[in-house]
Each structure stands twice: as structure tokens, then as C-alpha cells.
C-alpha positions in Angstrom: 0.0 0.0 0.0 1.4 3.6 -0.7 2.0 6.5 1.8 -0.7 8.3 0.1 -3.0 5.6 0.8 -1.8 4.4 4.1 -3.0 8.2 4.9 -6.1 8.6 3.3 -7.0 4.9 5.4 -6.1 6.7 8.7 -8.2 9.8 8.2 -11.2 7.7 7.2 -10.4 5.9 10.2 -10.1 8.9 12.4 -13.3 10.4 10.6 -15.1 6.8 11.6 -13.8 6.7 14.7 -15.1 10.4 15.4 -18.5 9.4 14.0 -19.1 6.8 15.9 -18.4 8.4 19.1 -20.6 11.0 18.2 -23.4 8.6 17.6 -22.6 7.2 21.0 -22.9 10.0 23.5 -24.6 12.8 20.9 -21.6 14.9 21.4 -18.3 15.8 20.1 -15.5 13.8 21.1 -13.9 17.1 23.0 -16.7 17.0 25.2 -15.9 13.4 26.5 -14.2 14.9 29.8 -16.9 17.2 30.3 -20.1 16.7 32.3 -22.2 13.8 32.2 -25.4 13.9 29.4 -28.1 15.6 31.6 -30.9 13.2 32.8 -33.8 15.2 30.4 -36.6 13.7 32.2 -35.4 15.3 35.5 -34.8 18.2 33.2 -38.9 18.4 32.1 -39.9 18.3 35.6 -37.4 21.1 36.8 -38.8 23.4 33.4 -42.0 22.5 34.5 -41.8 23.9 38.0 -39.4 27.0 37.1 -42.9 27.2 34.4 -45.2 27.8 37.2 -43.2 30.0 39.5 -42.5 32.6 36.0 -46.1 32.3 35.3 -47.5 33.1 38.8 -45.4 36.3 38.5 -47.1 36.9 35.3 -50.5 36.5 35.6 -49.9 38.7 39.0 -48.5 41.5 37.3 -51.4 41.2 34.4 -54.4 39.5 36.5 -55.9 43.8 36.9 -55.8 44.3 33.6 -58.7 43.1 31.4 -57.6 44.0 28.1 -53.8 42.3 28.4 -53.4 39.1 27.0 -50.1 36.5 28.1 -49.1 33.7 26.8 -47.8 30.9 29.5 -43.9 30.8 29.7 -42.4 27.7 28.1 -38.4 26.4 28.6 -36.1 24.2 26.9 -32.8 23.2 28.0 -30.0 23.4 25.3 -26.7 21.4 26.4 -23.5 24.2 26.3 -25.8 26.8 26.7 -28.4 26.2 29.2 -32.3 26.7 30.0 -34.2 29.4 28.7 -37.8 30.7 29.3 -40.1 32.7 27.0 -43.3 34.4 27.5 -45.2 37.1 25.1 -47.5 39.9 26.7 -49.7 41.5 24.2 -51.1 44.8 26.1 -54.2 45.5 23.7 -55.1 48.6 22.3 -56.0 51.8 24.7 -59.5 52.5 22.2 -62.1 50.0 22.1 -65.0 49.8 20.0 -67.8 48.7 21.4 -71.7 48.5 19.7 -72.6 51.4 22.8 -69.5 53.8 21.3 -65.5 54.1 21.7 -64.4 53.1 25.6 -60.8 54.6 26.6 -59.3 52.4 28.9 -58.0 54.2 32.1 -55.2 52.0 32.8 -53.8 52.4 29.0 -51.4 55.6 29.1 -48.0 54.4 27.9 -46.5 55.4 31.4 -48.5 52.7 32.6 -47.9 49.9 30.7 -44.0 50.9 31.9 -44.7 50.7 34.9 -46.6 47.2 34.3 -43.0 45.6 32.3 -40.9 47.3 35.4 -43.1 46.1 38.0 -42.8 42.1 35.8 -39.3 42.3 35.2 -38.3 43.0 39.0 -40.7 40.2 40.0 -38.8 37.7 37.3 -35.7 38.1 38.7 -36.9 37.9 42.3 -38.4 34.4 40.6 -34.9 33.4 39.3 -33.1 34.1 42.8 -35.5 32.7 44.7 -36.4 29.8 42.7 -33.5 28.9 40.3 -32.4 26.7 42.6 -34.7 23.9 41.3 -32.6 24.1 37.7 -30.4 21.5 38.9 -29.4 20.3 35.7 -27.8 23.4 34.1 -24.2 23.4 34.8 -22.6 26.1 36.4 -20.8 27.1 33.2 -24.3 27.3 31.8 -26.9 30.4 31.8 -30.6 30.7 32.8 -32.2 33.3 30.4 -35.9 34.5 30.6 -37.2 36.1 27.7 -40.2 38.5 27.3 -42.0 39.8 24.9 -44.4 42.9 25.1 -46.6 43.5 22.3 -47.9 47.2 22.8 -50.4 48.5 20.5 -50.9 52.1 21.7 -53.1 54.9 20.8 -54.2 55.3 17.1 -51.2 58.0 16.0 -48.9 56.6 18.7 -45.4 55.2 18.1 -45.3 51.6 18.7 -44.0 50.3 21.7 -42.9 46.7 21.3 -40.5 45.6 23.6 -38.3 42.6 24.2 -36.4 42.0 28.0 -34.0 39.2 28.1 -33.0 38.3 32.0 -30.2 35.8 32.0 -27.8 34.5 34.6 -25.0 31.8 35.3 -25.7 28.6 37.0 -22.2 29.7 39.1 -23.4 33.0 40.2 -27.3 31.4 40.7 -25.3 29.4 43.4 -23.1 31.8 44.7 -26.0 34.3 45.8 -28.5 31.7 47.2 -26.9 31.3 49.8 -25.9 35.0 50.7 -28.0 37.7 52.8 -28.8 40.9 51.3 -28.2 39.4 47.9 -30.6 41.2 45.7 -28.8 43.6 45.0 -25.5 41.9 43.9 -27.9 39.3 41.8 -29.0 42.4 39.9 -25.7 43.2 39.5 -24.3 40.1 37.6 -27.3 39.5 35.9 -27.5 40.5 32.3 -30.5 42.5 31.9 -30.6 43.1 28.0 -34.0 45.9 26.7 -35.0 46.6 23.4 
């Protein structure tokens, strides 16, 4: 057998070898020293609690106001990155027409509705302090990452005011924190708090 050949058997070899591993354990053979595959069943049940927490602190901040419509937060956890959360808020409009006429709502001014995503964003990352803990699969070189969206359809001639606010934090400072007094603060700190 030639040199040329002898190589082009070793690289199909190699490219085999690599294949097969990552067949195997669904990842890349330079993740083989790294953590364990994470038990996903366990990893359903934990989304599924952190679900109910995020949406308790939605339907809260939303239950007084009749004319806003949210959807339920849903996760998925993505190996190498970690878990992340989703919700969309559409505030409907501020006019209303109705067969007795137009109805302004009171609660529609845009300082309002502000006040509303404030007030919801400070409750989501008193949930992700208080109850991140329960994410026990993400890593702690992995993130936890809520993700809003605010649909805001204002007053006819108004500028739109959509709005997206992504809350995201590591596994390692999630752990760090929870056990600390007076930690609010310094969690809001390291968080990434990302608006636009």
C-alpha cells in the first residue's frame, strides 16, 4: 500500500472513529471529559416547575388588567448553553370599540404599561433568585435566560412600543448568591439584563 494511501485509510479511520463516538454520547468527542449527558426527564420536571413560578409572577403583574393578553412561559434546555424561558405579553389597544360607542381604557397611558413591564421584570428576577435553585441540571458554566416579549399597541397615531427584555444569569453565580443575605442587590448586578 502507498504513503498516500496508508493516509487517506487513517483519516477515514479517524473520521469513523469520530462518528461513531458521536453517535454514541450525541456529542463531540472534545466534550468526553466534560459533564455527564443531563438526565432530560429530570430536566422536564425542573422546566416545569421554574414554568409555574414565571407564570405566577405573570398572571400577577397582568391578572388587573382586562384588556392584556399573556401567553404561558415555556423552557427548553439546550446542552453548552443552558435553560431558557419565553413568554409574550400583548397589552391590547388603549380605544375600544364597542356597539354602545369608543371606551378609553383608564389604565392604558403608555406610562402605565412601563410601569406594568418594570413592576414584571423585577418580580422575574426575584423568581430566578428565589427559585433557580430547582434548575439543577444546568451546569454552572451554563446560563438561565428568561425572555419577554411585550406586544404594545398604543393609541391610534402613537409610536409603537414593542419591547423585548431578556434576564439571563449563570448557573455559578445562581449558586453563589443563594446562599448570601442581602443578595438582591448583587444578583442584579451580575445579571444581564438586556432591553430593546
Amino acid at each position: 500500500m502507498s504513503q498516500l494511501m496508508q493516509r487517506v485509510w487513517k483519516l477515514a479511520m479517524a473520521m469513523v472513529l469520530v462518528a461513531t463516538t458521536l453517535l454514541a454520547t450525541g456529542r463531540p468527542a472534545s466534550q468526553m471529559g466534560a459533564d455527564p449527558r443531563p438526565d432530560y426527564p429530570a430536566a422536564r420536571r425542573e422546566i416545569q416547575t421554574f414554568e409555574v413560578a414565571l407564570n405566577d409572577a405573570i398572571s400577577e403583574t397582568f391578572n388587573k388588567t382586562p384588556f392584556a393578553v399573556y401567553q404561558k412561559a415555556r423552557g427548553a434546555y439546550l446542552p453548552g448553553y443552558g435553560m431558557a424561558f419565553s413568554f409574550m405579553v400583548n397589552i391590547h389597544v388603549a380605544m375600544i370599540n364597542t356597539p354602545f360607542g369608543k371606551y378609553q381604557r383608564p389604565d392604558a397611558s403608555p406610562e402605565q404599561k412601563r410601569r406594568q413591564i418594570e413592576l414584571l421584570k423585577e418580580r422575574l428576577i426575584l423568581v430566578l433568585l428565589q427559585k433557580g435553585d430547582v434548575l439543577n441540571q444546568v451546569p454552572k458554566n451554563e446560563t438561565i435566560s428568561i425572555i419577554g416579549f411585550f406586544e404594545d399597541r398604543n393609541f391610534p397615531d402613537e409610536e409603537n412600543q414593542n419591547k423585548t427584555v431578556i434576564l439571563s444569569v449563570s448557573r455559578k453565580d445562581l449558586d453563589e448568591l443563594g446562599r448570601k443575605e442581602d443578595r438582591l442587590k448583587e444578583f442584579k448586578q451580575r445579571m444581564k439584563i438586556v432591553e430593546y
